[in-house]
C-alpha positions as CSV (number, residue, x, y, z in Angstrom):
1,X,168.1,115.2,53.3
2,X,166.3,111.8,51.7
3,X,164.6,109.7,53.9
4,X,166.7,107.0,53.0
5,X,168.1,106.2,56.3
6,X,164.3,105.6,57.6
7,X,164.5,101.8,56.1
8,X,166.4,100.0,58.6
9,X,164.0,100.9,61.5
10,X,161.2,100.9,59.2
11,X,159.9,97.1,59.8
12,X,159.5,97.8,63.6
13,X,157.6,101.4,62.9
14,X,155.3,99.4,61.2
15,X,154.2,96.6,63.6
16,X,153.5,99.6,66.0
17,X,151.3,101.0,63.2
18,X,149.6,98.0,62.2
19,X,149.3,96.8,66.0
20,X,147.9,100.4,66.8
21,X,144.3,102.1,67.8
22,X,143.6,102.2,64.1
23,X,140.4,100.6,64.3
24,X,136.9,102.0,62.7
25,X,134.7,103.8,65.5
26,X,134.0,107.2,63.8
27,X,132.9,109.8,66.8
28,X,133.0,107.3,69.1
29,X,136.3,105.6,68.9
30,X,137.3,105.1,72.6
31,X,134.5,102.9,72.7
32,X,134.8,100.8,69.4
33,X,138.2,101.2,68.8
34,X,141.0,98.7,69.0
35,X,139.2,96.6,72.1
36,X,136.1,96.8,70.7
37,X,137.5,94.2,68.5
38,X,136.2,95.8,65.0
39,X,138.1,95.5,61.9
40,X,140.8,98.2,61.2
41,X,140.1,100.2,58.1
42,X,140.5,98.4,55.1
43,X,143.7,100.0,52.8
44,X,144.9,100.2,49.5
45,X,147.7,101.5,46.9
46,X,147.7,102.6,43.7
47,X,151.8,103.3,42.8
48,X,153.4,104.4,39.2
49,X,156.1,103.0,38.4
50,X,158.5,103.8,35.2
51,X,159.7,101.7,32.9
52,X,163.4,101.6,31.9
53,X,166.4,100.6,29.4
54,X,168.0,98.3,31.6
55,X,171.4,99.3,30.1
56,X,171.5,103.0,30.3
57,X,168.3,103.8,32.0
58,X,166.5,105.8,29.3
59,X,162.7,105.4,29.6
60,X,161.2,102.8,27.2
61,X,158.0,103.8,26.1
62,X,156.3,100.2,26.2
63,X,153.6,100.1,28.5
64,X,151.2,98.2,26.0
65,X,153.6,96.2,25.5
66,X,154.4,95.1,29.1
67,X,150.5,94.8,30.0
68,X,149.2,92.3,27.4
69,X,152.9,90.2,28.4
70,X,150.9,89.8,32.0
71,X,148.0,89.0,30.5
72,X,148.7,86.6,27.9
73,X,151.3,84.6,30.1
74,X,148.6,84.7,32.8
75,X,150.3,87.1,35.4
76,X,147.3,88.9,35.9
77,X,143.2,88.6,34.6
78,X,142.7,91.2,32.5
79,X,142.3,94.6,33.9
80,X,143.4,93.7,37.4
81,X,146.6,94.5,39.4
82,X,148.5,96.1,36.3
83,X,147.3,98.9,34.2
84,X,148.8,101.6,32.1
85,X,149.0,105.1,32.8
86,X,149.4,108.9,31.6
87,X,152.6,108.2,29.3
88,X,153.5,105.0,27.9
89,X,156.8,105.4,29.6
90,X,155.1,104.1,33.4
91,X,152.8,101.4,34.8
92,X,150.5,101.4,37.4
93,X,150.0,98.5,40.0
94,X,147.2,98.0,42.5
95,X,146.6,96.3,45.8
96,X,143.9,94.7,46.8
97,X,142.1,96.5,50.0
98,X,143.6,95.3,52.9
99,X,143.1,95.1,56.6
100,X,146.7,94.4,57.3
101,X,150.1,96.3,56.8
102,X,152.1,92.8,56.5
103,X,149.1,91.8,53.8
104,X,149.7,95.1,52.1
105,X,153.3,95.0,52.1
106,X,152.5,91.3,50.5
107,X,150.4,92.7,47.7
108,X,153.2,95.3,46.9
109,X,156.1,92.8,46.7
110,X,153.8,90.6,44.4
111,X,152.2,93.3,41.8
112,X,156.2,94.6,41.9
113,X,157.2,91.7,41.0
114,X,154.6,91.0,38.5
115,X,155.2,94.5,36.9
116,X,159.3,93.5,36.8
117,X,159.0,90.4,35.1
118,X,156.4,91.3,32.2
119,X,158.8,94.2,31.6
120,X,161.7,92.0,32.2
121,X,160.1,90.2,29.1
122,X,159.4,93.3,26.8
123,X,162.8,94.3,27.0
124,X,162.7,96.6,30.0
125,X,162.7,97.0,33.8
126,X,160.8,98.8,36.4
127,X,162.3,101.7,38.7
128,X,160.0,102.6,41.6
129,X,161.4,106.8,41.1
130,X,159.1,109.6,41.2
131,X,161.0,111.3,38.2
132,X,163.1,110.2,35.4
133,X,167.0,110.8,36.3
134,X,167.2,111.8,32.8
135,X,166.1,113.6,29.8
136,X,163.1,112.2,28.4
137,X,160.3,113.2,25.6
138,X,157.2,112.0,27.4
139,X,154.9,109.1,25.0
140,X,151.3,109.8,26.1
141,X,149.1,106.9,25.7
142,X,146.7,107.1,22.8
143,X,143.1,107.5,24.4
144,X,140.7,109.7,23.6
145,X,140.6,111.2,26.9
146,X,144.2,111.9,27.6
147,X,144.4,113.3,24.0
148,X,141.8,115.7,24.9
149,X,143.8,116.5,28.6
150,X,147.0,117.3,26.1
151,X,144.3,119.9,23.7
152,X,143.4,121.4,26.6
153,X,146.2,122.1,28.9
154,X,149.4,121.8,26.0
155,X,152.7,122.1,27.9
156,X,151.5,121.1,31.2
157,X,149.9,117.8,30.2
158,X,152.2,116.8,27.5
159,X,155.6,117.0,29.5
160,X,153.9,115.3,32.4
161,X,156.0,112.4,33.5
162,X,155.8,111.5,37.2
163,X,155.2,108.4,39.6
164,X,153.6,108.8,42.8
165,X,151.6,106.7,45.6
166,X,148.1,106.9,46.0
167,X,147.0,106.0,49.3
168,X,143.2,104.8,49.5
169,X,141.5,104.0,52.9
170,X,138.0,103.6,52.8
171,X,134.9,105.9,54.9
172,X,131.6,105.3,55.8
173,X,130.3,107.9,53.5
174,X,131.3,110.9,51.8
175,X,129.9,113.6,54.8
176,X,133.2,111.3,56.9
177,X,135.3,111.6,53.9
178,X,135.1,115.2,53.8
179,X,135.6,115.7,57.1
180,X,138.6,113.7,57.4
181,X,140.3,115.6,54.3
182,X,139.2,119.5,56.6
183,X,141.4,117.8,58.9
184,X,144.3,116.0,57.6
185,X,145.7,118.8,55.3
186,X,148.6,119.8,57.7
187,X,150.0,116.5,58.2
188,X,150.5,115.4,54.3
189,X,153.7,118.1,54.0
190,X,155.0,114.9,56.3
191,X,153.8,112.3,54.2
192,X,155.6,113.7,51.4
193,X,159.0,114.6,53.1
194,X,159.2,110.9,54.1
195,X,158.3,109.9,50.7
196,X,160.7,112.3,48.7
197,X,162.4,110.0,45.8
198,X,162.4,112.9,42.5
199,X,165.8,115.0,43.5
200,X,166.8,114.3,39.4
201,X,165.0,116.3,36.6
202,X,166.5,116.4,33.1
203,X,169.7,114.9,34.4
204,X,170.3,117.6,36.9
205,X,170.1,117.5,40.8
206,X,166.9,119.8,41.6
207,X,167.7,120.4,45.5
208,X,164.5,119.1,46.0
209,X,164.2,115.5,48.1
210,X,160.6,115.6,45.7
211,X,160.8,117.9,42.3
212,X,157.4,115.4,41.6
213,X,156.1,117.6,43.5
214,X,157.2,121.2,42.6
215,X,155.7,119.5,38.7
216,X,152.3,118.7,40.2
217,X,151.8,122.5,40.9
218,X,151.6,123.0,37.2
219,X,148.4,121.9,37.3
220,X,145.5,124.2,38.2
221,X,143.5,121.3,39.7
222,X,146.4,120.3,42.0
223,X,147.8,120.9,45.4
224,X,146.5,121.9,49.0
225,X,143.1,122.4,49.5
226,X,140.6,125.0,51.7
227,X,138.4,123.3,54.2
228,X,135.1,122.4,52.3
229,X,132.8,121.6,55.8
230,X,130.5,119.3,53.9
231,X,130.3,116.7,51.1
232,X,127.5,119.2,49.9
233,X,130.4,122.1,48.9
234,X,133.1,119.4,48.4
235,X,131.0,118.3,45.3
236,X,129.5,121.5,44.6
237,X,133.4,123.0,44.3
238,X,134.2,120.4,42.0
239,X,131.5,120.4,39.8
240,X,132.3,124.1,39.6
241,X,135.5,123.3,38.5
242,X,134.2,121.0,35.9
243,X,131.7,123.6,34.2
244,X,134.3,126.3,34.3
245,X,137.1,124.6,32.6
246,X,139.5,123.8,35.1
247,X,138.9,120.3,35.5
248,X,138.0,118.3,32.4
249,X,136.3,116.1,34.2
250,X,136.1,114.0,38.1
251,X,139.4,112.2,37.5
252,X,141.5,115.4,37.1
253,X,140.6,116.3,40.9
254,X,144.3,115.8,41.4
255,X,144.3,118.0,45.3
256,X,146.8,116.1,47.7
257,X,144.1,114.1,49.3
258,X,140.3,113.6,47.3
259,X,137.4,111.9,47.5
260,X,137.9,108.9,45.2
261,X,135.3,108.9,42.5
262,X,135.5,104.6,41.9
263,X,135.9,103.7,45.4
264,X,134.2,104.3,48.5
265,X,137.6,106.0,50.1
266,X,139.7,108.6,50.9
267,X,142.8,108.8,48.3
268,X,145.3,110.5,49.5
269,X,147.8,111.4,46.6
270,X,150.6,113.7,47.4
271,X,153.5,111.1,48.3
272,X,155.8,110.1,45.8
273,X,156.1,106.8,44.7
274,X,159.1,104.9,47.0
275,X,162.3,103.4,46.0
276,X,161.7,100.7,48.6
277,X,157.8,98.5,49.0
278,X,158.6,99.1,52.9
279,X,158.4,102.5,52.7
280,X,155.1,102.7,51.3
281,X,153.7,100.3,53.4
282,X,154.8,102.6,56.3
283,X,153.2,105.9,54.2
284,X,150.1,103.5,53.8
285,X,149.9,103.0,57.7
286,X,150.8,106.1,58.7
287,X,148.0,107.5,56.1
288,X,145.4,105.5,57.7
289,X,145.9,106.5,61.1
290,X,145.5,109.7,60.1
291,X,142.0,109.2,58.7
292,X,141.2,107.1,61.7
293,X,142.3,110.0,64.0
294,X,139.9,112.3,61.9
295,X,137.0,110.7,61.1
């Protein structure tokens, strides 16, 4: 079943999130919690978004074309809110941090919105959906770097076409980081089931609420991970994976829930990307009260 029934009640779940004992404390919360008066957590998304025919749906490959449209008509400085992505079929927004789930939801609508109308004004539209509905012939976006992902991994990388969410809430240091992802690895199976917007691959009905995420498994850098106990292995693993070939380099760690290697967070990464901003605002809340419950 798709969680699509979740939206009406969805507003209300998320004042009892954002009004909750998600509050920075670390070992200590009880006593620097949510009376302690600190400053929740600060949160941020990353989300994929394809871009479409608006007749008939096909994906448009015209990313570069929809990104210097926001910057040349002043949507967006350049570099900021809007960026492109694996194929030249998607788009990226991203939020500010935030400290609020009604500010998130805010920066959502608005880098949505932004994303819409540059497309609008290329000649295409966005569609917040994990998976094309149907057939397409992925357009990878010519940098040096992804052209080197496609040498190296062939079939894998070069029919890779998916949107998700990236959840990013932010630790004291990576020893905290690491002991938040030991702990939070059972609970993102939920994440995703209330997330799940890919049933369609190649025009047919997968079965699956998320086929995004049966694709992901491709990859031998992706999925669940084994507890690391200590930012010491957690590195150590992924420099392993580095000099042995599986990773090509830091920002191919694509496990359900990483370290992030720009920001000072935890990015969570196994949700799909949803049809509806309110739904990722509550994937965003309920993601950081599950750091905030591990840390």
């Amino acid at each position: 079943m798709y969680p699509r029934n979740l939206n009406r009640p969805i507003a209300h779940i998320i004042h009892l999130i954002d009004n909750s004992n998600c509050k920075y404390g670390g070992n200590n919360r009880e006593s620097a919690g949510y009376f302690g008066g600190m400053e929740p957590r600060r949160v941020g998304v990353e989300e994929e978004l394809l871009l479409v025919d608006p007749d008939d749906g096909r994906a448009l490959a015209v990313s570069s074309k929809v990104l210097r449209r926001a910057v040349v008509h002043g949507q967006q400085p350049d570099g900021e809110g809007l960026c492109g992505e694996f194929t030249r079929q998607q788009i990226e927004t991203n939020t500010r941090p935030c400290t609020s789930l009604e500010e998130l939801g805010s920066e959502l609508r608005r880098w949505r919105r932004t994303a819409a109308q540059a497309a609008q004004f290329s000649g295409a539209q966005v569609a917040a959906l994990a998976t094309s509905p149907l057939p397409v012939a992925p357009s990878v976006t010519p940098l040096a770097r992804y052209w080197a992902i496609i040498d190296k991994f062939g079939p894998v990388a070069d029919r890779q076409l998916t949107c998700a969410c990236h959840v990013h809430v932010e630790v004291g240091s990576d020893e905290e980081g690491v002991a938040v992802l030991d702990r939070i690895g059972g609970w993102l199976p939920t994440l995703l089931a209330l997330s799940g917007n890919s049933p369609f691959w190649k025009g047919q009905d997968t079965g699956y609420a998320s086929f995004r995420s049966r694709l992901q498994q491709r990859w031998p850098c992706a999925g669940p991970t084994e507890p690391f106990g200590s930012a010491e292995n957690y590195h150590a693993t992924v420099q392993t994976m580095i000099e042995s070939g599986v990773l090509l380099d830091e920002g191919m760690i694509y496990f359900n829930a990483r370290l992030s290697h720009n920001y000072p967070t935890v990015e969570v990464r196994v949700a799909d990307v949803c049809l509806h901003s309110d739904d990722a605002v509550l994937v965003a809340g309920l993601t950081r009260a599950l750091v905030e419950t591990a840390a």
